[in-house]
MDAnalysis code that builds the backbone (N, CA, C; Angstrom):
import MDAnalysis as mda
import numpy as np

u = mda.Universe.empty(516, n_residues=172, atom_resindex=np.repeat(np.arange(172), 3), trajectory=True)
u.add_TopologyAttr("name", ["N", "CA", "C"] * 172)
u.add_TopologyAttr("resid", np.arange(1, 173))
u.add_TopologyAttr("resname", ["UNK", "UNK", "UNK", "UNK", "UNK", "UNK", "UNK", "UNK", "UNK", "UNK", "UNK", "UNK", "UNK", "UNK", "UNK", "UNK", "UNK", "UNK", "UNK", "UNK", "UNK", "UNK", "UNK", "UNK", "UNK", "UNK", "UNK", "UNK", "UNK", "UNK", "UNK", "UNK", "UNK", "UNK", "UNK", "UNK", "UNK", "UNK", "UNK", "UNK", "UNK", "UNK", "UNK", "UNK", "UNK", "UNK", "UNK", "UNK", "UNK", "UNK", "UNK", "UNK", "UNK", "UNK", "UNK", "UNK", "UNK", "UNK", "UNK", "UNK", "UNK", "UNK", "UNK", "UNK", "UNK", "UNK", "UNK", "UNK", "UNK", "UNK", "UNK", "UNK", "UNK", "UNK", "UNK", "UNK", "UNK", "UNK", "UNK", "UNK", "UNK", "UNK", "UNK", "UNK", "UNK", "UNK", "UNK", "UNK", "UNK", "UNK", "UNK", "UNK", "UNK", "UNK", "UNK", "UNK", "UNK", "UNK", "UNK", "UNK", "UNK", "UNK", "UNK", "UNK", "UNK", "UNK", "UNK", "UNK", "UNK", "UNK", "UNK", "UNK", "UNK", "UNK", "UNK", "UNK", "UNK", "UNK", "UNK", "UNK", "UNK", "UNK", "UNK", "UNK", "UNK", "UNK", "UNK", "UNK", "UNK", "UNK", "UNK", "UNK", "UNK", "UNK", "UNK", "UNK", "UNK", "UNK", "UNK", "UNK", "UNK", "UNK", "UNK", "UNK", "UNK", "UNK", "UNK", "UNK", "UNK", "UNK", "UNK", "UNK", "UNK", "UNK", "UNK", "UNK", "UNK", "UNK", "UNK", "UNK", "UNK", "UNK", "UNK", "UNK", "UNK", "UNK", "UNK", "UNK", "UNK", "UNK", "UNK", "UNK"])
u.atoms.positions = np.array([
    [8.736, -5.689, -29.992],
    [7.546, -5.318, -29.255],
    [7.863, -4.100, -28.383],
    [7.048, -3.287, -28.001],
    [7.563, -1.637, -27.545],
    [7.383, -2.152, -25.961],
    [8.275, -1.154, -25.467],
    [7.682, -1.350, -23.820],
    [6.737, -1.012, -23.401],
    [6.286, -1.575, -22.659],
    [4.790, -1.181, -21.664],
    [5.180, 0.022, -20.526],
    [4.447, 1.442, -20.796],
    [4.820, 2.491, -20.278],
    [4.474, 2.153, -18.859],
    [4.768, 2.092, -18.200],
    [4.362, 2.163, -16.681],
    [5.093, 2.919, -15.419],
    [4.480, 3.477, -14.632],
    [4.952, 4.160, -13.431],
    [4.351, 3.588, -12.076],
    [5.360, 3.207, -11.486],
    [5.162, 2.596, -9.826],
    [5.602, 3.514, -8.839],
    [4.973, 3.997, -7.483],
    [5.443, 5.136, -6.471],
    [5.897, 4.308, -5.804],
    [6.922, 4.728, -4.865],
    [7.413, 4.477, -3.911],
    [7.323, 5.512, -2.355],
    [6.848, 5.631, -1.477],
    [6.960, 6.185, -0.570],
    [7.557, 5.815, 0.814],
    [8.446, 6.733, 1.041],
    [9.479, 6.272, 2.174],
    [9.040, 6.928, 3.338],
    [8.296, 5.623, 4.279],
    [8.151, 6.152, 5.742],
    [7.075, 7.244, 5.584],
    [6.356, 6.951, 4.835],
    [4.841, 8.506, 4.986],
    [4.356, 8.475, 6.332],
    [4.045, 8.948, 7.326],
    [3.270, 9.449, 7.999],
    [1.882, 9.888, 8.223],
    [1.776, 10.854, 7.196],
    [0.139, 11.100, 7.593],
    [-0.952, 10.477, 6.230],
    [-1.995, 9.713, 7.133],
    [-2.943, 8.937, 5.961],
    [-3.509, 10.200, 4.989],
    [-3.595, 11.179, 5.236],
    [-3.823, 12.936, 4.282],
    [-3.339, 12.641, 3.336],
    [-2.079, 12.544, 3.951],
    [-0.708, 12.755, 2.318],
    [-1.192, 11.512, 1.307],
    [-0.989, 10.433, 1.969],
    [-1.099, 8.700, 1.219],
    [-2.266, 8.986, 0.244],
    [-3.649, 9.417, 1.068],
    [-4.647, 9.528, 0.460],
    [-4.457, 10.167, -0.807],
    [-3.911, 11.657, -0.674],
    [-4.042, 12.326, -2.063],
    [-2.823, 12.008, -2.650],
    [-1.628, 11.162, -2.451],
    [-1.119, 10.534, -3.115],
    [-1.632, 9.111, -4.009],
    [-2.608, 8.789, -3.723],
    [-3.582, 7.605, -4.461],
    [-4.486, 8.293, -4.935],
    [-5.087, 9.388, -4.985],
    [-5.549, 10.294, -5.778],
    [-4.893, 10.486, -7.036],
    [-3.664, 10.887, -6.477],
    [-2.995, 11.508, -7.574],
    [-2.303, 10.174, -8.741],
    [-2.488, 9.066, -8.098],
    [-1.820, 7.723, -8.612],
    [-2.900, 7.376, -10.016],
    [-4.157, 7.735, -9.223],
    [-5.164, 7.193, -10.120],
    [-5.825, 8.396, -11.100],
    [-5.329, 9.423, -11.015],
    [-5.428, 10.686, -12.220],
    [-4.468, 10.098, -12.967],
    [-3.519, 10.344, -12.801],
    [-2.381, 9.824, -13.690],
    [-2.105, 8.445, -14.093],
    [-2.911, 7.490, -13.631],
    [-2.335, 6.380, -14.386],
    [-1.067, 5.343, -13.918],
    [-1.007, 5.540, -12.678],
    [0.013, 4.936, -11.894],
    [-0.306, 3.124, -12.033],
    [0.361, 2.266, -12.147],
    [0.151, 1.053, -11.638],
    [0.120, 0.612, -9.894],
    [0.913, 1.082, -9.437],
    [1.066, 0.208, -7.840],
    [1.574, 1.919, -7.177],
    [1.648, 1.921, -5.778],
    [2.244, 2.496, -4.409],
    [2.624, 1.392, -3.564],
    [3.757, 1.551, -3.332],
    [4.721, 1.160, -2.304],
    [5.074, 1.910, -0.801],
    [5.295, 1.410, 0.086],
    [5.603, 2.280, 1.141],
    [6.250, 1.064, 2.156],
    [7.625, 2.212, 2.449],
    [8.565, 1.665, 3.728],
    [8.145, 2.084, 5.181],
    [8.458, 1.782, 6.033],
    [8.284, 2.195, 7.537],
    [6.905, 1.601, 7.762],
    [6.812, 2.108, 9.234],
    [5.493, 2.050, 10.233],
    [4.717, 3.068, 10.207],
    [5.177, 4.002, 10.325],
    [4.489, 5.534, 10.829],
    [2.875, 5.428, 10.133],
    [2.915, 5.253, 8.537],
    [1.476, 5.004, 8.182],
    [0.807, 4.233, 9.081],
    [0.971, 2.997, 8.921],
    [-0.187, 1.706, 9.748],
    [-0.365, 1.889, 11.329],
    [0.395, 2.461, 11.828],
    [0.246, 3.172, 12.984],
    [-0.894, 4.408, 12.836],
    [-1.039, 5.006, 12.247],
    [-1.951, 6.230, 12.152],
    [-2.892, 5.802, 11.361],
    [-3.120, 4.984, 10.262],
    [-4.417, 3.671, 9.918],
    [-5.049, 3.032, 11.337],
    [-4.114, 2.482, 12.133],
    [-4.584, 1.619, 13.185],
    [-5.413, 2.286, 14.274],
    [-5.108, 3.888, 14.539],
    [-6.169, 4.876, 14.900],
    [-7.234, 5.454, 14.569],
    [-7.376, 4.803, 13.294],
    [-8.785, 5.186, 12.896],
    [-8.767, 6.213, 11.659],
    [-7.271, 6.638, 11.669],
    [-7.084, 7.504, 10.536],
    [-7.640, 6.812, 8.917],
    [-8.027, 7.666, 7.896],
    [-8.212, 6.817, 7.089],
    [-7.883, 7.740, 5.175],
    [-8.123, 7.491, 4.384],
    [-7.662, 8.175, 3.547],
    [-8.748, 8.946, 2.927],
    [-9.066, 9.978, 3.729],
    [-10.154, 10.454, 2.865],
    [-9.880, 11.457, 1.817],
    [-8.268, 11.561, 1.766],
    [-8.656, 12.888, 0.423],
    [-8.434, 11.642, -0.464],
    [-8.342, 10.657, -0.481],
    [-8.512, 9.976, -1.979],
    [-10.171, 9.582, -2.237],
    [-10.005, 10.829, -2.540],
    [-12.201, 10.773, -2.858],
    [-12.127, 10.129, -4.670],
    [-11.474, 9.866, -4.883],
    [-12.166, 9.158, -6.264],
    [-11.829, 7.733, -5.604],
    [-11.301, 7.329, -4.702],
    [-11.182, 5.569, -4.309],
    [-10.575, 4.910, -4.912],
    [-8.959, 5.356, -5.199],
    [-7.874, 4.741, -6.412],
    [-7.692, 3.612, -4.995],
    [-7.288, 3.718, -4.396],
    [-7.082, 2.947, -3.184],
    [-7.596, 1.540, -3.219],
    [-9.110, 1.472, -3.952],
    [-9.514, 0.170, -4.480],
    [-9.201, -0.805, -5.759],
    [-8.243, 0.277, -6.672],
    [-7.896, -0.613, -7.780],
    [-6.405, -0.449, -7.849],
    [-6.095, 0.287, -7.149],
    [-4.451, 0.179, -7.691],
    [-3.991, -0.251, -6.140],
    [-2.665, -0.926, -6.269],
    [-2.440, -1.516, -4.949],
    [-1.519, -0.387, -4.602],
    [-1.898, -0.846, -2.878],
    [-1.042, 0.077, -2.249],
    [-0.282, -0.848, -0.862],
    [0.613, -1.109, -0.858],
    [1.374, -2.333, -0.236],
    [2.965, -1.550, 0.925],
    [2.152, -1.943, 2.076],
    [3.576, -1.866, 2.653],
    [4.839, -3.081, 2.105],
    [6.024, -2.462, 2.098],
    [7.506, -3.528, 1.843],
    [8.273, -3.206, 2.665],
    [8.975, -4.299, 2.932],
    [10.352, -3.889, 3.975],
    [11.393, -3.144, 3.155],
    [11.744, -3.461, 1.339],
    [12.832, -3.127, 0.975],
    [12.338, -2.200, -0.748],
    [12.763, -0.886, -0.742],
    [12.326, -0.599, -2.252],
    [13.017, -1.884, -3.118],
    [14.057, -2.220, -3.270],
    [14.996, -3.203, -3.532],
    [14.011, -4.423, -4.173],
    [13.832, -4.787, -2.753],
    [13.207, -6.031, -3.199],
    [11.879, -5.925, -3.769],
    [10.905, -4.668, -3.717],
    [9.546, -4.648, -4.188],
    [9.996, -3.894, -5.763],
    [11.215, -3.862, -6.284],
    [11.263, -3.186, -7.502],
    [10.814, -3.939, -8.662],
    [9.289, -3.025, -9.012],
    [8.867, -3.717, -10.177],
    [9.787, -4.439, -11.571],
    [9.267, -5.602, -12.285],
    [10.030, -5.906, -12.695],
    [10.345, -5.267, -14.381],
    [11.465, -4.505, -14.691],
    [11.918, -3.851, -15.820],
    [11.857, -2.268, -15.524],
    [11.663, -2.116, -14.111],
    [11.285, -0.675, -13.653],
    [12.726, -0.161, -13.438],
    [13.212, 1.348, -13.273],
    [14.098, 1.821, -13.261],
    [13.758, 3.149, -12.145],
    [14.800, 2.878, -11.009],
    [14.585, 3.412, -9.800],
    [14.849, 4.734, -10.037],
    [14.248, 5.673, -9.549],
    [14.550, 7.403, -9.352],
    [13.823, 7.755, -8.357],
    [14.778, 8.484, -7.471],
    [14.529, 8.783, -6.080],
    [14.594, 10.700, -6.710],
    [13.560, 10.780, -5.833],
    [13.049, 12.596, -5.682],
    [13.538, 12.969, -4.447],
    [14.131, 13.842, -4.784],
    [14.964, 13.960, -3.646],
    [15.636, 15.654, -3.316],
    [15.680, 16.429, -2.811],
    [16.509, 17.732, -2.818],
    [17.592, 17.866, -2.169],
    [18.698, 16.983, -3.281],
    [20.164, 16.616, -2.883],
    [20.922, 16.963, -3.785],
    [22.043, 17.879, -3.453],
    [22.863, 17.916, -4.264],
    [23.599, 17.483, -5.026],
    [23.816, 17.780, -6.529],
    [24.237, 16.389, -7.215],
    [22.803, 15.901, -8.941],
    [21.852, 16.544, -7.717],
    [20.497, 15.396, -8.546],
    [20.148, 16.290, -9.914],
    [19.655, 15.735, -10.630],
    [19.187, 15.999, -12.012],
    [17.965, 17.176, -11.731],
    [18.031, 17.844, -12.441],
    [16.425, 18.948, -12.133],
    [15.113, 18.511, -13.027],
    [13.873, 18.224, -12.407],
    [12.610, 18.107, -13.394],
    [12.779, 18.389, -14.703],
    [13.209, 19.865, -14.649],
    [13.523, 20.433, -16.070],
    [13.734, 19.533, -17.067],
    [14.672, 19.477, -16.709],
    [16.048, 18.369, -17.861],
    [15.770, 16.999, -17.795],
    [15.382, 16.641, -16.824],
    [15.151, 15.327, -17.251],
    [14.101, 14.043, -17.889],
    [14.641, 13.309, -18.685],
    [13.879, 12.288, -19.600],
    [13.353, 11.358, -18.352],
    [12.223, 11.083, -18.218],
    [11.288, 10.179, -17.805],
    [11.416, 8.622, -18.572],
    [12.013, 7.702, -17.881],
    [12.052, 6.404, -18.486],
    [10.590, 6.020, -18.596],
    [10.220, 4.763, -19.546],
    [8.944, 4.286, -19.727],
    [8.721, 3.729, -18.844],
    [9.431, 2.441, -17.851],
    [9.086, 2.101, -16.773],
    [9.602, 2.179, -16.040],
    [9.499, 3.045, -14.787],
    [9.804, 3.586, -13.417],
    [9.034, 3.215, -12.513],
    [10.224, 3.363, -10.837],
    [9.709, 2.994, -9.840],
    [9.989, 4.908, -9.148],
    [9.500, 5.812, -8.778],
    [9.746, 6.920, -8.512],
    [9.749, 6.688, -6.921],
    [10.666, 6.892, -6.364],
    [10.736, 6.749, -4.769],
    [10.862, 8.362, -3.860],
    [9.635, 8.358, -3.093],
    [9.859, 9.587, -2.765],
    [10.090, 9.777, -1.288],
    [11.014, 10.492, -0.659],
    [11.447, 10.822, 0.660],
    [10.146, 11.305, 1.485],
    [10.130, 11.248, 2.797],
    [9.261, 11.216, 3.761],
    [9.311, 12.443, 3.703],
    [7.862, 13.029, 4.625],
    [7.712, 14.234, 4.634],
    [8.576, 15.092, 5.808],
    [9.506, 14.715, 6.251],
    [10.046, 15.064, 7.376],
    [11.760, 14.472, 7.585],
    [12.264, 14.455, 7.057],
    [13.047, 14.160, 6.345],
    [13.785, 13.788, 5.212],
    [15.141, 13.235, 4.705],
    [15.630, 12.960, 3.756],
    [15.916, 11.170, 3.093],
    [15.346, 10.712, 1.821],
    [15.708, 9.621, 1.654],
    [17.024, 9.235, 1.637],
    [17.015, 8.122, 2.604],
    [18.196, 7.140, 3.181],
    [19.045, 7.305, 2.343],
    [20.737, 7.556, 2.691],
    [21.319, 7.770, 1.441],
    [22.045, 6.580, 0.528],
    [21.849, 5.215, 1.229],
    [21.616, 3.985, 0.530],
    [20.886, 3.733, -0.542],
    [19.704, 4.086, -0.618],
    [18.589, 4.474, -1.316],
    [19.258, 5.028, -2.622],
    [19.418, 6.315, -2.335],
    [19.936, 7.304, -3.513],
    [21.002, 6.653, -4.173],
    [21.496, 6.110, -3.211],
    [22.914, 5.470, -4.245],
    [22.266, 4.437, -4.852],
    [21.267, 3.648, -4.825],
    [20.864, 2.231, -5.057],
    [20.327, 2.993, -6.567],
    [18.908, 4.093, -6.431],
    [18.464, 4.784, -7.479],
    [19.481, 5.089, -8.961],
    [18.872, 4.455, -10.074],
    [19.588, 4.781, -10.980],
    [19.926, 6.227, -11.406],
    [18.573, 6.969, -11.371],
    [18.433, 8.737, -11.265],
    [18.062, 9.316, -10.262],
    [18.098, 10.531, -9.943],
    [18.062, 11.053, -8.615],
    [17.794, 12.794, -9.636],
    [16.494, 12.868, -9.015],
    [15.952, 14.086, -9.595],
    [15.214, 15.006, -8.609],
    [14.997, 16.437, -8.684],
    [14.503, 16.698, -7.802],
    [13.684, 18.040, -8.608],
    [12.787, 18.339, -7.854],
    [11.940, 19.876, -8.784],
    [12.635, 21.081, -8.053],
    [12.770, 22.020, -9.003],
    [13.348, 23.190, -8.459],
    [12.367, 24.218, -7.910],
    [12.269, 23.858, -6.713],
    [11.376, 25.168, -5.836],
    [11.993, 25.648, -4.959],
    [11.884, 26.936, -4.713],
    [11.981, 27.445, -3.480],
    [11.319, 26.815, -2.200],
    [12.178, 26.009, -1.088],
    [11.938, 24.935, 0.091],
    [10.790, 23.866, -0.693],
    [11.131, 22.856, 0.404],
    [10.521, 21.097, 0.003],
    [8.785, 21.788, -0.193],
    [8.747, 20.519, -0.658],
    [7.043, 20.435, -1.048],
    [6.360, 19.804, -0.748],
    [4.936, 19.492, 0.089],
    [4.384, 18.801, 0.298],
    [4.378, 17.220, -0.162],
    [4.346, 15.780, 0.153],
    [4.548, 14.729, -0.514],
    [4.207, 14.231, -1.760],
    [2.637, 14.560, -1.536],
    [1.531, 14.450, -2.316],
    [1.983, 15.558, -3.377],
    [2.120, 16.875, -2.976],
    [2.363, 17.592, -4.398],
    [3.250, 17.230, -4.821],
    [4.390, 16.623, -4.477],
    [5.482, 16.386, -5.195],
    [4.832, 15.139, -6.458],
    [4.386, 14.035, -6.231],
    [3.930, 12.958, -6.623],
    [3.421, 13.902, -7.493],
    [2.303, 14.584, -7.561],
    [1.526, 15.109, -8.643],
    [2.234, 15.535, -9.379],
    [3.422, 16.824, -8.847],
    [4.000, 17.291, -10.495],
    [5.231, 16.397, -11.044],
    [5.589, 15.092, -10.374],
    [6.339, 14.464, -10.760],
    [5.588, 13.595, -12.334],
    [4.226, 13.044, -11.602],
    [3.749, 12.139, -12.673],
    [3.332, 13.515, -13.360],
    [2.779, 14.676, -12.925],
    [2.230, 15.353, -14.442],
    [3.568, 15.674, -15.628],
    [4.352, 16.283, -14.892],
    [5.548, 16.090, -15.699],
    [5.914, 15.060, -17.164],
    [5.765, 13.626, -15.909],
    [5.685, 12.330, -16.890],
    [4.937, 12.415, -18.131],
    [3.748, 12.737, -18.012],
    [2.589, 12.533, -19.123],
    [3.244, 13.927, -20.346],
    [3.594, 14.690, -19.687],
    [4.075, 16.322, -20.505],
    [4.675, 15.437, -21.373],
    [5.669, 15.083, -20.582],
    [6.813, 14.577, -21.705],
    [7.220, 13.647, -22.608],
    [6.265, 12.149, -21.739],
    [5.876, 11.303, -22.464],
    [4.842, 11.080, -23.719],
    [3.315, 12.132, -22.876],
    [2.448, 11.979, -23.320],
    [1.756, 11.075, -22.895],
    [0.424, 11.142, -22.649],
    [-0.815, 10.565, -21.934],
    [-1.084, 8.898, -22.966],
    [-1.458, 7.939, -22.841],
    [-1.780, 6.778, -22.796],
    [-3.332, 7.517, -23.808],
    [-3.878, 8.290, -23.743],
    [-5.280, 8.500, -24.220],
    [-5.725, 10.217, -24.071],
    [-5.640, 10.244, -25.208],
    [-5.822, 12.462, -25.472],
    [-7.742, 11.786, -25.985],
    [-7.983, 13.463, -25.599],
    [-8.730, 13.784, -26.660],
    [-10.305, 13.743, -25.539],
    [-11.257, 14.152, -25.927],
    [-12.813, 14.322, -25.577],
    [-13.177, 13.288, -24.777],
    [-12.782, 11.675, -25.251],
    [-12.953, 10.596, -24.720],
    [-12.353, 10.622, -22.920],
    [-11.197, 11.276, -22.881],
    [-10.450, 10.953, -21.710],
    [-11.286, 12.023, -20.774],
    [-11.144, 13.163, -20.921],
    [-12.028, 14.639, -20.773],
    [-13.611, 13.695, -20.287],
    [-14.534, 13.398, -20.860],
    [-15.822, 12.899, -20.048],
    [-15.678, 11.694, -19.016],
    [-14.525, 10.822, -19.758],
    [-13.919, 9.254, -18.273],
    [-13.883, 10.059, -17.214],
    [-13.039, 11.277, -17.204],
    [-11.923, 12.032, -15.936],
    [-13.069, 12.700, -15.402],
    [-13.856, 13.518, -15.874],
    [-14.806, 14.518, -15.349],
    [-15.588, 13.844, -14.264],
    [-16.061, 14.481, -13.225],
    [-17.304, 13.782, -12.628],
    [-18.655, 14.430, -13.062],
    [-19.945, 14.027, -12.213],
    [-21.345, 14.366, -12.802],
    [-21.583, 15.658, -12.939],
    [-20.597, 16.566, -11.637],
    [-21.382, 18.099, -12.047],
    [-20.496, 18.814, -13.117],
    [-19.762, 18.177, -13.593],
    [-18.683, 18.687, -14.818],
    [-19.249, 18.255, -16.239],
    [-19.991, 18.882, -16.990],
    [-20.836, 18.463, -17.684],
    [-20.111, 19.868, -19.243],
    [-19.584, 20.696, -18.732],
    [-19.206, 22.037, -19.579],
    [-18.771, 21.414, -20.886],
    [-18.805, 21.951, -21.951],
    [-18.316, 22.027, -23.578],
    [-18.005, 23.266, -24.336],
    [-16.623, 23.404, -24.753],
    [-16.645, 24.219, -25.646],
    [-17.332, 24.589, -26.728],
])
């Protein structure tokens, strides 16, 4: 029986509900199963009233998004850890094969993931840009990457009118 392709985020210690938001944006373009997240700093800035508004398509309602105390212990089960990371040592986007089921753990926006963490991570990959990248963008070209290389769950016209919204109506 083949494996069931799946991708789970991990976010370490996010901070601003902005980022989270268009990181559940970006969860639910792509096809993510779950978001994870360590620390306080989010629910603290939830508890002010902050809220996620760049996730304007509302992935936030079907895919879970769960604080954990430990990536460890919330590691999906048959998932294979890779921490994003801009550490020396790490694998580049480029080159690297995307397992079918991953837990992708990504470092806070303001620092570096714990280096427990990295050692715990089976791969440790990072995109080659000139200085760090926003959280959320990282998440995006991490999973678009995924689909490049894997390939999308569903091509073709069908996926194109699901994805579109109402004023996107255009045809070749």
């Amino acid at each position: 029986m083949p494996e069931i392709r799946q991708a789970h985020i991990g976010l370490t210690d996010p901070k601003s509900p902005e980022n989270v938001g268009a990181v559940m944006r970006a969860v639910g373009c792509y096809n993510a199963q779950s978001v994870t997240y360590t620390g306080n700093r989010f629910n603290k800035a939830t508890e002010h009233g902050r809220r996620l508004q760049t996730d304007t398509r509302k992935a936030a309602e079907r895919i879970p998004l769960d604080h954990v105390e430990s990536f460890k212990q919330s590691l999906p089960k048959g998932a294979r850890p890779v921490a994003i990371e801009l550490v020396e040592g790490a694998t580049s986007l480029i080159d690297y094969k995307h397992p079918e089921n991953a837990y992708y753990i990504f470092g806070p926006e303001d620092r570096s993931i714990d280096k427990d963490i990295v050692a715990w991570c089976e791969d440790v990959i990072y995109i080659p840009t000139v200085g760090c990248m926003n959280l959320a963008a990282t998440v995006n070209v991490v999973l678009y990457d995924r689909i490049a290389k894997l390939g999308p769950n569903d091509q073709g016209d069908g996926l194109i009118r699901q994805s579109r919204d109402r004023n996107n109506q255009l045809k070749v």
